[in-house]
C-alpha positions as CSV (number, residue, x, y, z in Angstrom):
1,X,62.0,117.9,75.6
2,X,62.0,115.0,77.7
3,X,64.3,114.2,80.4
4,X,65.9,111.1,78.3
5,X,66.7,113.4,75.5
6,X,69.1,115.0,78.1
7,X,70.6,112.3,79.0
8,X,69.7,109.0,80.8
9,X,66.5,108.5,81.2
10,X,64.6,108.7,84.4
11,X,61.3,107.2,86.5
12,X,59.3,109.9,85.0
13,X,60.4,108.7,81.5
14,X,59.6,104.8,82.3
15,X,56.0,106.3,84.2
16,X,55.0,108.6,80.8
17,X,56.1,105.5,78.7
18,X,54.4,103.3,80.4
19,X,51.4,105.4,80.8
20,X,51.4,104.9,84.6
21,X,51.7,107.4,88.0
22,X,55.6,107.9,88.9
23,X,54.5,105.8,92.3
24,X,53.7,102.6,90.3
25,X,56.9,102.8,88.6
26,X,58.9,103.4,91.9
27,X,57.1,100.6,93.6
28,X,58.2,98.1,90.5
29,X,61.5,99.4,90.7
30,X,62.0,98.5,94.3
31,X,60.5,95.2,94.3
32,X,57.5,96.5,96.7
33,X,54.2,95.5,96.9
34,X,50.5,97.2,95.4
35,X,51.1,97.2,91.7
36,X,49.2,94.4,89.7
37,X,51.0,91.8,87.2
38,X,49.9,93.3,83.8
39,X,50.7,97.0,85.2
40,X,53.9,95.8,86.3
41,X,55.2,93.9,83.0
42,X,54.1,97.0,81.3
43,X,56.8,99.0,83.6
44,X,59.2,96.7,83.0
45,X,58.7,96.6,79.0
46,X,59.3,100.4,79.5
47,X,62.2,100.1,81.7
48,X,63.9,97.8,79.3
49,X,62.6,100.1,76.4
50,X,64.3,102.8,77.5
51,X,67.5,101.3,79.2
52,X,66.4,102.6,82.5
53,X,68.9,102.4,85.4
54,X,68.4,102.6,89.2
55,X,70.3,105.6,90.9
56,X,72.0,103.2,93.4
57,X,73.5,106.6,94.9
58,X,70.7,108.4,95.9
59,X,68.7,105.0,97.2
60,X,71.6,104.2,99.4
61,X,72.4,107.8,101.2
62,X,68.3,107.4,101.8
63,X,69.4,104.9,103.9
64,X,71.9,106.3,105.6
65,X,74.4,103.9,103.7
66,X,76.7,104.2,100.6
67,X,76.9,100.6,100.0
68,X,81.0,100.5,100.0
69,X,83.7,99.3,101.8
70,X,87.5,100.3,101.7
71,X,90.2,98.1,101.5
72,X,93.9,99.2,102.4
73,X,96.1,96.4,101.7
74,X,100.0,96.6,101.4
75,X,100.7,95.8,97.7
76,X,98.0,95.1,95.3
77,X,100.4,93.2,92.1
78,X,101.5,90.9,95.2
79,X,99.7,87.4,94.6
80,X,99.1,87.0,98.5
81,X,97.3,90.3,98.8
82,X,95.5,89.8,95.6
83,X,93.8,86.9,96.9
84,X,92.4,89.0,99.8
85,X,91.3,91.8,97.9
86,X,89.2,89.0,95.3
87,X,87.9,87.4,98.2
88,X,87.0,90.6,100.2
89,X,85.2,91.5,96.6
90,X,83.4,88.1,96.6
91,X,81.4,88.9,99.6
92,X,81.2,92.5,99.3
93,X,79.1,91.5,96.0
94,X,77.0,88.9,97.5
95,X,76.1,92.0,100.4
96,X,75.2,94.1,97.5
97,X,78.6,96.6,97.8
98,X,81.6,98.1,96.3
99,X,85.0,98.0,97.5
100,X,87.3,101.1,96.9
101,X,91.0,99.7,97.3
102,X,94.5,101.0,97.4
103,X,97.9,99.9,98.3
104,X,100.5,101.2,101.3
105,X,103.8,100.5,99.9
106,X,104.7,99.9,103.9
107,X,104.1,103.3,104.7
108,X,102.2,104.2,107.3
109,X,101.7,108.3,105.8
110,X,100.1,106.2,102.9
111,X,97.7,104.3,104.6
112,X,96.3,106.6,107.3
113,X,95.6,109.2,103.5
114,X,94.3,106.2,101.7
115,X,92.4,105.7,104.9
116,X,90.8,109.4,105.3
117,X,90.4,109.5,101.5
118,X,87.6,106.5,102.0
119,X,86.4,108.2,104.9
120,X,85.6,111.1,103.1
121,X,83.9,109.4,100.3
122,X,81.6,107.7,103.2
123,X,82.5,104.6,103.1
124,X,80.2,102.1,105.0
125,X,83.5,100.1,106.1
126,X,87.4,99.3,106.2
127,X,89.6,96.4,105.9
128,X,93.0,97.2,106.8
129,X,96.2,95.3,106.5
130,X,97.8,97.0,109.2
131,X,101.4,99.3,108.3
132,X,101.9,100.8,111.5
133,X,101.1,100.3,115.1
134,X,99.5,103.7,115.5
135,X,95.9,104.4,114.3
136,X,94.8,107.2,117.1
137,X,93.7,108.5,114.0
138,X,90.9,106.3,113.2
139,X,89.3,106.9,116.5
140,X,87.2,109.8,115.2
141,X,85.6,107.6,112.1
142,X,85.0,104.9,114.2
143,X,83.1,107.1,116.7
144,X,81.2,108.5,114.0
145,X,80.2,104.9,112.9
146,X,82.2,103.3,110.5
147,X,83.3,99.6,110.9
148,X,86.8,98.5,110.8
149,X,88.6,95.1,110.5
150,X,92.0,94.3,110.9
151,X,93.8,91.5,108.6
152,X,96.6,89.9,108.1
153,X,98.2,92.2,111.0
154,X,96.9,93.8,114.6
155,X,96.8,97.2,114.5
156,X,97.1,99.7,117.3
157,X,93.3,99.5,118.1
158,X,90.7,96.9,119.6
159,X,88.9,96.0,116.4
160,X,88.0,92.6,114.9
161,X,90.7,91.3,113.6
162,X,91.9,88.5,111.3
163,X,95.5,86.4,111.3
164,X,97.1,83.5,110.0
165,X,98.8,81.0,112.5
166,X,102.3,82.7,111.3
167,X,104.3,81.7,114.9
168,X,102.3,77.9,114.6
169,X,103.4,77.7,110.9
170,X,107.0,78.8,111.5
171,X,107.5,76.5,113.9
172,X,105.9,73.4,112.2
173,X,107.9,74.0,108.7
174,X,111.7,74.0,111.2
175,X,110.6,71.4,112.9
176,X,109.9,69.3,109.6
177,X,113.7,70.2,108.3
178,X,114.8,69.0,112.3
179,X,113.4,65.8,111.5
180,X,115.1,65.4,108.2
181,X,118.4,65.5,110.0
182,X,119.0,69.1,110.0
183,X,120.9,71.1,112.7
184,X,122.4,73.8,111.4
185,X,119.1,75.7,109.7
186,X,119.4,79.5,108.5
187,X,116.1,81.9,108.7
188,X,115.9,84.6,105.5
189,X,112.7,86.6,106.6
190,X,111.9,90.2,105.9
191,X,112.1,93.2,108.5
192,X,111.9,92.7,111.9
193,X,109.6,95.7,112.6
194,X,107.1,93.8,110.6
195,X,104.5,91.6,112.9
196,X,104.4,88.8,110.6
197,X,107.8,88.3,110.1
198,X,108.8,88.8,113.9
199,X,106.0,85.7,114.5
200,X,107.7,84.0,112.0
201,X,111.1,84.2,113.7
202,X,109.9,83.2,117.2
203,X,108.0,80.3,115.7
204,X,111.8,79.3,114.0
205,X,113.3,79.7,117.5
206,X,110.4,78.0,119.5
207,X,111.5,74.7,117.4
208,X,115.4,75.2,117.5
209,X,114.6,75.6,121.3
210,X,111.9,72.2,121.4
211,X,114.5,70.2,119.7
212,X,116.9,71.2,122.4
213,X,119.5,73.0,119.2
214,X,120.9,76.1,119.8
215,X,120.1,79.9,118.3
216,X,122.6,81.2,116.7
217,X,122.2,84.6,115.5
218,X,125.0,84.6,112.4
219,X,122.5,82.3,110.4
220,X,119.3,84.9,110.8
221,X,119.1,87.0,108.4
222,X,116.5,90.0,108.6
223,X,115.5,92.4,106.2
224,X,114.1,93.8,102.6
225,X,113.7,90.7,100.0
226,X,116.7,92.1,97.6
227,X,119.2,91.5,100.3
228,X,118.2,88.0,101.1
229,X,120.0,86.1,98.6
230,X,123.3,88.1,99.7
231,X,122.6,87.2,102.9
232,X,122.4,83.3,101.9
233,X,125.3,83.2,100.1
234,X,127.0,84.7,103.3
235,X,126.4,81.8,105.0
236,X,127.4,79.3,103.2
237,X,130.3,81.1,103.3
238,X,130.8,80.0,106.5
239,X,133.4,77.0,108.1
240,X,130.0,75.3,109.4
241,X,127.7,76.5,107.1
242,X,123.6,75.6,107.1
243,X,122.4,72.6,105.7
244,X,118.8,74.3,105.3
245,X,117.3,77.1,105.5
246,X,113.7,78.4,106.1
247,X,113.0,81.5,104.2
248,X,110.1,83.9,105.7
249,X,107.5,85.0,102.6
250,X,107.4,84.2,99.0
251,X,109.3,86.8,97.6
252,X,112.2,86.3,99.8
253,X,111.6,82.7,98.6
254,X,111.7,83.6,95.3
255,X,115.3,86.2,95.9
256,X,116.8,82.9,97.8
257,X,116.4,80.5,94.9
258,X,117.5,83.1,92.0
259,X,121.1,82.1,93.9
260,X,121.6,78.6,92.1
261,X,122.0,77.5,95.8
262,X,119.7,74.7,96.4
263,X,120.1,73.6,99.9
264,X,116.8,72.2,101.6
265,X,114.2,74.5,101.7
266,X,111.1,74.7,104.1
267,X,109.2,78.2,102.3
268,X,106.7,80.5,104.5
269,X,104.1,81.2,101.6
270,X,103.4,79.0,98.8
271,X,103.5,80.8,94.9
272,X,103.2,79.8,91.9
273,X,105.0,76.8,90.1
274,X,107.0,75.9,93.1
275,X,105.3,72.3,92.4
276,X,107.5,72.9,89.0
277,X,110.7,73.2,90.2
278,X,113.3,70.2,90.5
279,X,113.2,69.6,93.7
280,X,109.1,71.3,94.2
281,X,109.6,73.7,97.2
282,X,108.0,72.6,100.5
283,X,105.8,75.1,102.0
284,X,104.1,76.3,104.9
285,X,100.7,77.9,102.8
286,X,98.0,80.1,104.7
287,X,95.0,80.9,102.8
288,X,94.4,84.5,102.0
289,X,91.2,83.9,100.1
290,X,90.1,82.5,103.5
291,X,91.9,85.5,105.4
292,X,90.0,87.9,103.2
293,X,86.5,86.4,103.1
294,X,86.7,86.1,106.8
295,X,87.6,89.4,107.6
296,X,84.9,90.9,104.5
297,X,82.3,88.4,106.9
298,X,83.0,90.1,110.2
299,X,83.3,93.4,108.9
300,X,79.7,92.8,107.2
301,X,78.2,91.1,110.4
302,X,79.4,94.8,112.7
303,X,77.5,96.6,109.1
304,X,74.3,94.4,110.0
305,X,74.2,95.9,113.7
306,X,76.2,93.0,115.0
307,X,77.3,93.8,118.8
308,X,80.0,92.6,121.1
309,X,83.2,92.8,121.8
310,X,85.9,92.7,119.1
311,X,87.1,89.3,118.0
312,X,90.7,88.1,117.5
313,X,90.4,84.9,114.9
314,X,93.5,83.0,113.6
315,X,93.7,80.9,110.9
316,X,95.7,78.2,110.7
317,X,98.0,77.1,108.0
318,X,99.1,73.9,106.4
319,X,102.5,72.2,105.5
320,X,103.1,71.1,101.7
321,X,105.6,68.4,101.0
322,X,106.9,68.7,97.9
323,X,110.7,67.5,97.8
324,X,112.8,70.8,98.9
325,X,112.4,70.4,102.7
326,X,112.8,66.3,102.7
327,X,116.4,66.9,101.5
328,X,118.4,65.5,104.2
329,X,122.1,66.9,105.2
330,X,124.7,65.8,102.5
């Protein structure tokens, strides 16, 4: 019985089909040199014959490589960290690798398991959106060899890492409401523990304080996304309520305008079909196709034997006009 009838079939099934040595057929299966064109053709009619497939697995760990990357993101159905994980697959496929993924929940237990768990399956690399400030326990794989980038957020070590201008955007989508007439302008972001959304924050007070207006803390409003439309509505509660407000990530975006309230809006994130809406929702958009194929790039270049010290790269980000946050003060 021959080793196809057992299952897939091997080199030594393509070699006696072919009638050649196993050699030849391992040289035309790995693109190397020695075998002549007729010889050749004849292996590949057998290898097609038979359905023949490469063991990627066991011509990788000859290398000393399993040809995969892990990518720990925060929340893989959310649009902004699905267009990281697509890009980071984009280039992972043009350097000939898989990417094992898995989502944190923003729990930092979760991540440093998912983590380990790629570790263990020997992983060549990691891109990590950061849940935590602590990662003492990567030390150990990174010693051992493994590559790690950082995205979206630092984390607690000094690896390549990969940002968006979130401060710089903050700061240019205020100052665009400031110049629509606005004075009194509420902030709706999420947690202050998170680095993005503490950025975001001093980029709204670095242009309350440029524009010489004051900060007042009763129209900030910090926290999970299902408590920012609450918080709104508070507001506008008030005897001098906001005539705008500048809301910190799409889905608190999203929690803001399921209110009815429709003050003018200046929106960290773009999503889709805020072009739809009556007014379209002005936004301050990063790219996180861009924030994911850079960071897949780096981590890629460090995999290729790349030296140096780590690099700290931000991206910037770009204001949208669309009608929400060129509402002036009624």
């Amino acid at each position: 019985m021959t080793d196809s009838a057992r299952g897939r079939p091997t080199m030594k099934d393509v070699a006696a089909a072919a009638e050649v040595a196993l050699k030849t057929v391992s040289r035309v299966v790995n693109e190397e040199p020695g075998v002549n064109a007729a010889t050749a053709a004849r292996v590949v009619a057998a290898i097609e014959r038979l359905g023949y497939r490469r063991n990627e697995s066991a011509r990788v760990l000859r290398k000393g490589r399993t040809a995969s990357i892990g990518l720990v993101i925060e929340d893989v159905a959310d649009p902004f960290y699905s267009g990281i994980s697509r890009a980071v697959e984009d280039v992972a496929l043009r350097h000939g690798s898989l990417v094992l993924s898995g989502s944190t929940g923003k729990e930092p237990e979760r991540e440093r398991g998912l983590v380990l768990t790629f570790c263990s399956r020997r992983v060549d690399g990691l891109i990590i959106v950061p849940t935590g400030s602590d990662h003492e326990y990567l030390l150990p794989e990174l010693d051992a060899g493994i590559a790690a980038v950082f995205a979206d957020r630092p984390g607690g070590l000094d690896v390549d890492t990969v940002l968006s201008d979130n401060s710089g955007g903050a700061r240019t989508g205020v100052t665009h409401l400031i110049r629509h007439g606005h004075r009194r302008i509420a902030y709706v972001g999420d947690s202050a523990s998170i680095f993005t959304a503490t950025e975001r924050l001093y980029g709204y007070r670095h242009a309350l304080r440029d524009a010489g207006l004051p900060y007042d803390e009763s129209l900030v409003a910090t926290g999970p996304a299902e408590q920012a439309g609450t918080a709104l509505t508070g507001m506008l509660s008030f005897d001098d309520p906001p005539t705008a407000v500048f809301t910190g990530n799409s889905r608190i975006t999203v929690a803001v305008l399921r209110t009815g309230h429709r003050l003018a809006m200046v929106a960290f994130d773009d999503f889709e079909l805020a072009d739809l809406l009556v007014p379209g929702v002005t936004v301050v958009a990063q790219d996180p196709v861009r924030l994911g194929s850079t960071a897949a790039e780096l981590l890629f270049h460090r995999l290729a034997g790349e030296l140096g010290t780590p690099e700290r790269i931000e991206l910037p980000t770009r204001l949208i006009p669309r009608g929400s946050g060129e509402l002036r003060p009624s």
